[in-house]
MARTI-28998 format. One record per residue (C-alpha): residue in three letters; x, y, z; residue number from 0. Coordinates in steps of 0.05 Angstrom, whole numbers, plus 5000, padded with zeros to 4 digits. Layout:
+---------+------+------+------+-----+
: residuo :    x :    y :    z : num :
+---------+------+------+------+-----+
:     ala :    X :    Y :    Z : NUM :
...
+---------+------+------+------+-----+
//
This chain:
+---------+------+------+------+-----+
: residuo :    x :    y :    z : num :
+---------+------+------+------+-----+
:     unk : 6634 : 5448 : 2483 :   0 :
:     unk : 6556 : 5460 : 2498 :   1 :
:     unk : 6508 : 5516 : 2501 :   2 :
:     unk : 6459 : 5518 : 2559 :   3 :
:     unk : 6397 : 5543 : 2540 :   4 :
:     unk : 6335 : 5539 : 2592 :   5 :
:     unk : 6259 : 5521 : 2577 :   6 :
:     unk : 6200 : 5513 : 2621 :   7 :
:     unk : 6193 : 5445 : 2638 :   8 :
:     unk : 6133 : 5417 : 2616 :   9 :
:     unk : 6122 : 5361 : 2666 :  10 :
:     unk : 6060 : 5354 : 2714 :  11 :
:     unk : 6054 : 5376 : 2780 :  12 :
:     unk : 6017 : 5441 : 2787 :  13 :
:     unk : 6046 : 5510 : 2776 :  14 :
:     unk : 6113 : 5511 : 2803 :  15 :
:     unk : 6139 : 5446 : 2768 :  16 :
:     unk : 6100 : 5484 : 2702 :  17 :
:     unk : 6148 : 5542 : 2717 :  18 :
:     unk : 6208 : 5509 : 2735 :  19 :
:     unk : 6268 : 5520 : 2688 :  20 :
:     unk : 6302 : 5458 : 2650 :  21 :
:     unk : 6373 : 5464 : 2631 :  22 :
:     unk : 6389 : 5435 : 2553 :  23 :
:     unk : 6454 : 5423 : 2531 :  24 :
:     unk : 6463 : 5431 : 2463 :  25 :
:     unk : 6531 : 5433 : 2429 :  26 :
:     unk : 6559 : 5487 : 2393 :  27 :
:     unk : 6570 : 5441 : 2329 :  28 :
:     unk : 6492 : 5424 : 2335 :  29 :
:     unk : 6470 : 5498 : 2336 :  30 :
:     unk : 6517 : 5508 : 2269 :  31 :
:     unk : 6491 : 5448 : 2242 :  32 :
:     unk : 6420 : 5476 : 2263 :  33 :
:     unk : 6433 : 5537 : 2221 :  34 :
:     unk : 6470 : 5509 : 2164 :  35 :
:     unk : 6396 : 5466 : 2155 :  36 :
:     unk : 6363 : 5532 : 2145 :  37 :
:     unk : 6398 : 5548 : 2087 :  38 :
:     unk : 6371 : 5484 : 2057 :  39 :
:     unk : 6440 : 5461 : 2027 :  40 :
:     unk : 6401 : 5411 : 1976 :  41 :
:     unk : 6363 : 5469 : 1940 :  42 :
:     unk : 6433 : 5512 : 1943 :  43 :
:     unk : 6454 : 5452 : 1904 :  44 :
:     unk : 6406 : 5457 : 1857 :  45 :
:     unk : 6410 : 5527 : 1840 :  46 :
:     unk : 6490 : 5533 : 1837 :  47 :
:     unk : 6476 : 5470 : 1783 :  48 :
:     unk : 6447 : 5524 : 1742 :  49 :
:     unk : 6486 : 5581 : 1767 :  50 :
:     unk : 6553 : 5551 : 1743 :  51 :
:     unk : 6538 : 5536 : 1667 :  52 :
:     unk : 6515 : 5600 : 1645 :  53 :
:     unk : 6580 : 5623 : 1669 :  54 :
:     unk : 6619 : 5582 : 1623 :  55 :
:     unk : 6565 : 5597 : 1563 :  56 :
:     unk : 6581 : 5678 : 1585 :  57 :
:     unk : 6652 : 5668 : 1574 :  58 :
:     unk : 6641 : 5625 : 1516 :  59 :
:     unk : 6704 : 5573 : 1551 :  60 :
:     unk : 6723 : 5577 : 1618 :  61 :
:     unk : 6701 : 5632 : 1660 :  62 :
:     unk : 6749 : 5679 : 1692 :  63 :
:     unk : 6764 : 5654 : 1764 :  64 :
:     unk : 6754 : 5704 : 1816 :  65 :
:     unk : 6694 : 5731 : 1792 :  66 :
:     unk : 6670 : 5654 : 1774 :  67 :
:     unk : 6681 : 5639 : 1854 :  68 :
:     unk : 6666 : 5702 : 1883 :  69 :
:     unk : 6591 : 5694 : 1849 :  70 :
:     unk : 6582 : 5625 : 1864 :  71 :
:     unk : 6605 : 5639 : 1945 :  72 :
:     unk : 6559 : 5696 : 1958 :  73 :
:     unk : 6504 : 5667 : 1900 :  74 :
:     unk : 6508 : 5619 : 1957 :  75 :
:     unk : 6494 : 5669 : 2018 :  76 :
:     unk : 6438 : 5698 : 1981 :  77 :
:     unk : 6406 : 5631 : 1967 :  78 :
:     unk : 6416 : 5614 : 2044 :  79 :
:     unk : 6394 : 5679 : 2060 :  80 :
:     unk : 6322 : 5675 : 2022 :  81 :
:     unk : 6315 : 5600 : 2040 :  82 :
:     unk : 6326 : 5616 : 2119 :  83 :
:     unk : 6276 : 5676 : 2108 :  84 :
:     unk : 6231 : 5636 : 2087 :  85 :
:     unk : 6239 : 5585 : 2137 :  86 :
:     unk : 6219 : 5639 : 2192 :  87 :
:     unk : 6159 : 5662 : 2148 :  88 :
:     unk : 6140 : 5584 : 2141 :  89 :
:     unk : 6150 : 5557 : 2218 :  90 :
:     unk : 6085 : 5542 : 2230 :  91 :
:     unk : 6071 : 5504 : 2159 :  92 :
:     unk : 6134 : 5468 : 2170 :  93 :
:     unk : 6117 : 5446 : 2239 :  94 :
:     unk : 6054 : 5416 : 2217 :  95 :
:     unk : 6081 : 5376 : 2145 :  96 :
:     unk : 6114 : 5312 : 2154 :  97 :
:     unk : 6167 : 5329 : 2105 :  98 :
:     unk : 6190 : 5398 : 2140 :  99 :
:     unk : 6172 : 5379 : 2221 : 100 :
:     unk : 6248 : 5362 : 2227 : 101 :
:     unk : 6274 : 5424 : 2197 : 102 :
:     unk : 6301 : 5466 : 2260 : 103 :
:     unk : 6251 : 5517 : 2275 : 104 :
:     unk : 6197 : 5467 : 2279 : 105 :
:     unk : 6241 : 5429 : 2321 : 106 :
:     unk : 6270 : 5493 : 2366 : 107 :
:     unk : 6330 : 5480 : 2348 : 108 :
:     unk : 6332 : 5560 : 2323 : 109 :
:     unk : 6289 : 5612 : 2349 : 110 :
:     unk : 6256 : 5652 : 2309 : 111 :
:     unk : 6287 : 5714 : 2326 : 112 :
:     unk : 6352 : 5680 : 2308 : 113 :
:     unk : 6332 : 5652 : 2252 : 114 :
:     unk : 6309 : 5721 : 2225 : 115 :
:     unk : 6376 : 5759 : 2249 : 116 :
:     unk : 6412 : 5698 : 2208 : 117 :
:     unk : 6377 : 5715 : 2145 : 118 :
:     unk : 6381 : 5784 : 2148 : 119 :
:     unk : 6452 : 5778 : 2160 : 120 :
:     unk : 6462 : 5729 : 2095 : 121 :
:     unk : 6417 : 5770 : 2055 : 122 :
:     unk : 6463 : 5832 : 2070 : 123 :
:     unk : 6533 : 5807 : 2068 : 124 :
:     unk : 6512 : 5764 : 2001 : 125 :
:     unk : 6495 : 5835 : 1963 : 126 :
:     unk : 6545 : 5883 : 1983 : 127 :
:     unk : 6597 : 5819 : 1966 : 128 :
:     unk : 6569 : 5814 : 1895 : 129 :
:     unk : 6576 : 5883 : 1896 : 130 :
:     unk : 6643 : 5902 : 1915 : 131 :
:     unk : 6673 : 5829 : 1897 : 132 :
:     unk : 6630 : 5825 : 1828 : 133 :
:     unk : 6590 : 5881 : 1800 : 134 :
:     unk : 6522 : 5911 : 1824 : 135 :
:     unk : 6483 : 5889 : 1769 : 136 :
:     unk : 6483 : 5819 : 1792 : 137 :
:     unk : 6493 : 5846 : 1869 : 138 :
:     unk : 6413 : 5883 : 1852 : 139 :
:     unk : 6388 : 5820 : 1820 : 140 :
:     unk : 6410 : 5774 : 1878 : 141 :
:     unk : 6380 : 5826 : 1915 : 142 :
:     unk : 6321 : 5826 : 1884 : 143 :
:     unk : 6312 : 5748 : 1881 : 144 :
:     unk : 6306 : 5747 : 1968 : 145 :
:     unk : 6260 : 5802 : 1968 : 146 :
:     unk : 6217 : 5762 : 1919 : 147 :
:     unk : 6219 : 5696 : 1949 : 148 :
:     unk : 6201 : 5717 : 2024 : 149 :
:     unk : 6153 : 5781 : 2008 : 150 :
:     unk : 6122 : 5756 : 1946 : 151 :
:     unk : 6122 : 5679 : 1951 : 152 :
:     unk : 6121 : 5665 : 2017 : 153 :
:     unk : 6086 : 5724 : 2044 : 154 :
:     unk : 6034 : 5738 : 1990 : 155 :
:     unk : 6022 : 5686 : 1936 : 156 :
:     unk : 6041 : 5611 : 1981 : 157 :
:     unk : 5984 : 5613 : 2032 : 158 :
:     unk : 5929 : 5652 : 1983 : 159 :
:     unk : 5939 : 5619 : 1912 : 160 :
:     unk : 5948 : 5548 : 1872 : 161 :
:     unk : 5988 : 5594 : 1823 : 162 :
:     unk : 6031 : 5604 : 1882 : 163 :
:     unk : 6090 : 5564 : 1848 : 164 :
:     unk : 6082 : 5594 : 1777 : 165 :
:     unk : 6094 : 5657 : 1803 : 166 :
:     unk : 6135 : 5641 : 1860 : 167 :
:     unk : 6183 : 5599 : 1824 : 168 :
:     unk : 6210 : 5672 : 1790 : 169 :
:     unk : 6269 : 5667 : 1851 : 170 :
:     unk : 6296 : 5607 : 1830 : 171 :
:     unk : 6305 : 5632 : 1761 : 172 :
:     unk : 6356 : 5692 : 1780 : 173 :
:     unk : 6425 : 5653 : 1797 : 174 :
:     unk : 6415 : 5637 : 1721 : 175 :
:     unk : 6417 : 5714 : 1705 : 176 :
:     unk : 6468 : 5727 : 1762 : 177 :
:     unk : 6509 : 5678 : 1733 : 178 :
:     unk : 6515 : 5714 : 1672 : 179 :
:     unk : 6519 : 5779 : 1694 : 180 :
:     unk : 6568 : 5762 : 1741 : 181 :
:     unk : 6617 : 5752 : 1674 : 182 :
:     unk : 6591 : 5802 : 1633 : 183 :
:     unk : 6565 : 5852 : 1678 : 184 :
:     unk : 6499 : 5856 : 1635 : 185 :
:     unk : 6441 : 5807 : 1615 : 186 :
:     unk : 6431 : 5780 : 1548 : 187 :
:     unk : 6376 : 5743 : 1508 : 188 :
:     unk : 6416 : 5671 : 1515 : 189 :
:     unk : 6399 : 5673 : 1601 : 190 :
:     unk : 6342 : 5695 : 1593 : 191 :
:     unk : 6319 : 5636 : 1547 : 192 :
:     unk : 6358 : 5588 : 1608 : 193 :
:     unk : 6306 : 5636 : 1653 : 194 :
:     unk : 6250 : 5612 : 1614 : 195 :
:     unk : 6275 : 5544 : 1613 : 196 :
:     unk : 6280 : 5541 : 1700 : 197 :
:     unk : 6213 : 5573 : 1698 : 198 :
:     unk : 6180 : 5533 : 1654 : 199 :
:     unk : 6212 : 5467 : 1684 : 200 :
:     unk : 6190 : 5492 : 1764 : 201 :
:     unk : 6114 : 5476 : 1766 : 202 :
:     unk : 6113 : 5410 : 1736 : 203 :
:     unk : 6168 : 5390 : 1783 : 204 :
:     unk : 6134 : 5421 : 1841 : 205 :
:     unk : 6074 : 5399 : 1838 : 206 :
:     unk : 6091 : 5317 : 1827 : 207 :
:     unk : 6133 : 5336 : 1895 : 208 :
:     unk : 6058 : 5356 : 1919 : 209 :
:     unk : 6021 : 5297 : 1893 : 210 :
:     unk : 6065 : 5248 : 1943 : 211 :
:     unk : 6054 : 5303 : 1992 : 212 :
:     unk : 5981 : 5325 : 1981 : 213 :
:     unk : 5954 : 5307 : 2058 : 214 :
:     unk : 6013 : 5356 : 2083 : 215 :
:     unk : 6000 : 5410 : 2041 : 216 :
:     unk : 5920 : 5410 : 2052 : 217 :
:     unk : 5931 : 5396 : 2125 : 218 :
:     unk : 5983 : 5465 : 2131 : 219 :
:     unk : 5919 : 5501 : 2079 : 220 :
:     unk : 5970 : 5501 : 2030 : 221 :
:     unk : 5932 : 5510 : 1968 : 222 :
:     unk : 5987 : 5481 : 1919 : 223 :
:     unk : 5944 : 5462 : 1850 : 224 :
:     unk : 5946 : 5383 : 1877 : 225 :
:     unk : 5906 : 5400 : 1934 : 226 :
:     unk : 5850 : 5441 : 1901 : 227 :
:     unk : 5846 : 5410 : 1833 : 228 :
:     unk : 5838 : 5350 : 1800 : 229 :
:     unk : 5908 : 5295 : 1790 : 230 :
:     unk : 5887 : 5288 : 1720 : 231 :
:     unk : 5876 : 5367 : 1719 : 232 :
:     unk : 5954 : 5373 : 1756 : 233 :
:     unk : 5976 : 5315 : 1708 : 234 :
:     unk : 5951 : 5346 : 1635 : 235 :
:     unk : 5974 : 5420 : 1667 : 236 :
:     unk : 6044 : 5385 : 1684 : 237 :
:     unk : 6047 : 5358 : 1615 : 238 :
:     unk : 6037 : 5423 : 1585 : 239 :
:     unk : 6095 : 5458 : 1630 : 240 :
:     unk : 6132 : 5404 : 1598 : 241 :
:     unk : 6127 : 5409 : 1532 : 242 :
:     unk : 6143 : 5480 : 1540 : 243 :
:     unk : 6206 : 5472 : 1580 : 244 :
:     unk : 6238 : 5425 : 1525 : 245 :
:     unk : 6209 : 5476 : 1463 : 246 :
:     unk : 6248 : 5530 : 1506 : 247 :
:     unk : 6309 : 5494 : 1517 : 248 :
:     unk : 6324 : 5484 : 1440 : 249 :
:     unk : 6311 : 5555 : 1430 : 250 :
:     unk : 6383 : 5570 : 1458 : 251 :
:     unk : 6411 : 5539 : 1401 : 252 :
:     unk : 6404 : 5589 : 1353 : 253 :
:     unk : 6405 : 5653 : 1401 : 254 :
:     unk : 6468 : 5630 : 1439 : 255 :
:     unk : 6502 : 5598 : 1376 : 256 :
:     unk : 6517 : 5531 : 1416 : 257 :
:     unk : 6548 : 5473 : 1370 : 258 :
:     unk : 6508 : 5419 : 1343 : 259 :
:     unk : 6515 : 5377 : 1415 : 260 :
:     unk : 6470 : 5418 : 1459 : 261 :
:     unk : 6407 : 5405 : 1414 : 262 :
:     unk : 6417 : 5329 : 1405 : 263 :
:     unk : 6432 : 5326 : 1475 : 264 :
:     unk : 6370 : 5371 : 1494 : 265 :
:     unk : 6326 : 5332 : 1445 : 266 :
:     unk : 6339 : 5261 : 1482 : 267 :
:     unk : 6327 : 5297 : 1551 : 268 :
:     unk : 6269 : 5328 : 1533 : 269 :
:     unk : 6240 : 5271 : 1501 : 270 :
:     unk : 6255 : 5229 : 1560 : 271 :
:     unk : 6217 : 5284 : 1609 : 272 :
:     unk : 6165 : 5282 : 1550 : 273 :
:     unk : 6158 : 5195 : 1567 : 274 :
:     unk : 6157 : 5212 : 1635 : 275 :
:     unk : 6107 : 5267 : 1645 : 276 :
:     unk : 6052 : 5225 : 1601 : 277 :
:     unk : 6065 : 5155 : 1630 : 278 :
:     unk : 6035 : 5203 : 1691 : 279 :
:     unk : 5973 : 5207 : 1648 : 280 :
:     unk : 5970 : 5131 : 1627 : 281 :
:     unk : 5970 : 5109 : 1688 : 282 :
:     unk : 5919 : 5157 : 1707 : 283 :
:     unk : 5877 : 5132 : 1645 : 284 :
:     unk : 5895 : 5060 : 1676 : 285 :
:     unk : 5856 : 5074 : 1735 : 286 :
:     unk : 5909 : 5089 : 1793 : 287 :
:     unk : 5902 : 5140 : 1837 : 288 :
:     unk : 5951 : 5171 : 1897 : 289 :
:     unk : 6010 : 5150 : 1897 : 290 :
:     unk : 6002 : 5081 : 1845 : 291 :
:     unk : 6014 : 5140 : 1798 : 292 :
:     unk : 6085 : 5144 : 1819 : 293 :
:     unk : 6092 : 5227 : 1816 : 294 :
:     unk : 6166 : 5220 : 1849 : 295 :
:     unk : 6188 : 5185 : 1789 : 296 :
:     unk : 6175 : 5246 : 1753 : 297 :
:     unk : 6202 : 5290 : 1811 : 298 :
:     unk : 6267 : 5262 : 1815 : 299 :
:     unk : 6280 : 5252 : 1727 : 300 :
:     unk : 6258 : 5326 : 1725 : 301 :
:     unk : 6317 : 5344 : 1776 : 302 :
:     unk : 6375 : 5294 : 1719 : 303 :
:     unk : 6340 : 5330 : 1673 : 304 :
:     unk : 6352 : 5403 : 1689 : 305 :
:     unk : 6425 : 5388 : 1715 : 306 :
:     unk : 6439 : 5337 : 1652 : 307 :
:     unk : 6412 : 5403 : 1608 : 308 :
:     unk : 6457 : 5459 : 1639 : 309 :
:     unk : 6511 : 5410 : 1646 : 310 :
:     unk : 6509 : 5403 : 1571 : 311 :
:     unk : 6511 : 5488 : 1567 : 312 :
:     unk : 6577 : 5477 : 1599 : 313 :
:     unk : 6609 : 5422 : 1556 : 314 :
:     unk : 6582 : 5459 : 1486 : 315 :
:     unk : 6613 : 5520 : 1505 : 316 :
:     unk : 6677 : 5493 : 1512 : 317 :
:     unk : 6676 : 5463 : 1444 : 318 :
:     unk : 6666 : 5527 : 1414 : 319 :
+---------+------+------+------+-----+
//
């Protein structure tokens, strides 16, 4: 089955060829498949990796099913929703980055207007589904995550500030609060130490994504901190982040009660990260620049590491 869609062809000839409508096929499994891509499934991925965890650390065992699904199916719809908002708000960054130009907006695949109705849509049935399926504490925190990924992030702090990510990174915190609330209908002190720990753990991890991407980011006037400052100033700032994100992750040990296996297993992460993050800075001290210092090697430990971590908050909360 195909959708016909017309556009102005764009071949020479004077005026009326200019003006002449061309007829595109496009299937109906391409224009889902189109959509689906706004949603970003890999960072849903991410986020439901730290979303599903805390649910079992709630419920100190196995989380009660309904609710357990019901939060991680419209946790999803709110993720897609923010992530497709911000794909309208971004169309014109993305068409100009190497690493977005084939994400569908950039590529028409979506229009604009569709791709705004789509996330409005998510955004909607994702909060009155927490609400009615869950409870409306998480419903107004899910909520509250879109609103501050597209108005504040992407609207306000992306495009004006290299703290844009700090800041920013606040939305990709929540599904570890909606997690829990979505057991215990309340927050806690033991997510919001996992808050701290997603946080903490975003800018390093983001910005080593920037160093391999530094020409796209200053060519969009994307002022992420690798573009305006120093590497050795992103690398010792990176390193800092670090540090903090493994002090914060063995502070859930004593506030959540966890069994001896979450800080052992916390410890050896960390301290891996640790390696990681300052063989950034000895190879820096070695003399290599760009991409000799190998930032994606630290990208892509940083992602084992956080979903290593909450795996382990799953595992220790069955054993106690």
């Amino acid at each position: 089955m195909t959708v016909l869609t017309n556009k102005p062809s764009t071949a020479p000839g004077g005026p009326s060829h200019a003006t002449r409508p061309q007829v595109e096929r496009r299937s109906i499994g391409g224009l889902v498949k189109a959509y689906v891509a706004l949603t970003k499934p890999r960072i849903i991925e991410l986020l439901l990796t730290t979303t599903l965890p805390v649910m079992f650390l709630a419920a100190k065992g196995l989380p009660p099913l309904w609710p357990s699904i019901a939060t991680l199916v419209f946790g999803t719809l709110s993720a897609g929703s923010a992530n497709a908002l911000n794909c309208y708000v971004d169309r014109d960054i993305d068409a100009t980055m190497r690493r977005t130009r084939r994400r569908p907006l950039a590529r028409d695949q979506v229009s604009p207007r569709g791709a705004l109705i789509f996330g409005i849509v998510l955004g909607v049935l994702s909060t009155l589904g927490l609400g009615l399926a869950v409870n409306w504490v998480s419903a107004a925190l899910s909520l509250g995550a879109i609103l501050f990924y597209v108005l504040v992030y992407s609207m306000l702090l992306k495009r004006r500030t290299a703290q844009n990510i700090v800041w920013g990174g606040i939305a990709g915190c929540m599904p570890v609060l909606i997690g829990w609330s979505g057991v215990t209908g309340r927050l806690d002190w033991a997510p919001v130490v996992l808050f701290g720990v997603v946080f903490l753990w975003t800018p390093p991890h983001t910005w080593t994504l920037a160093m391999r991407y530094k020409e796209d980011y200053a060519a969009a006037k994307v002022p992420m901190l690798p573009v305006v400052a120093t590497e050795r100033r992103v690398i010792l700032e990176s390193i800092a982040y670090t540090w903090a994100t493994v002090a914060c992750s063995l502070l859930l040990w004593p506030v959540a009660g966890t069994t001896l296996l979450y800080p052992v297993v916390a410890a050896v992460l960390g301290a891996v990260c640790l390696w990681e993050a300052h063989r950034l800075l000895r190879r820096h001290n070695a003399g290599r620049r760009g991409l000799e210092l190998r930032p994606m090697r630290f990208f892509h430990w940083s992602n084992a590491y956080l979903a290593l971590l909450f795996l382990t908050v799953a595992i220790d909360s069955l054993l106690v």
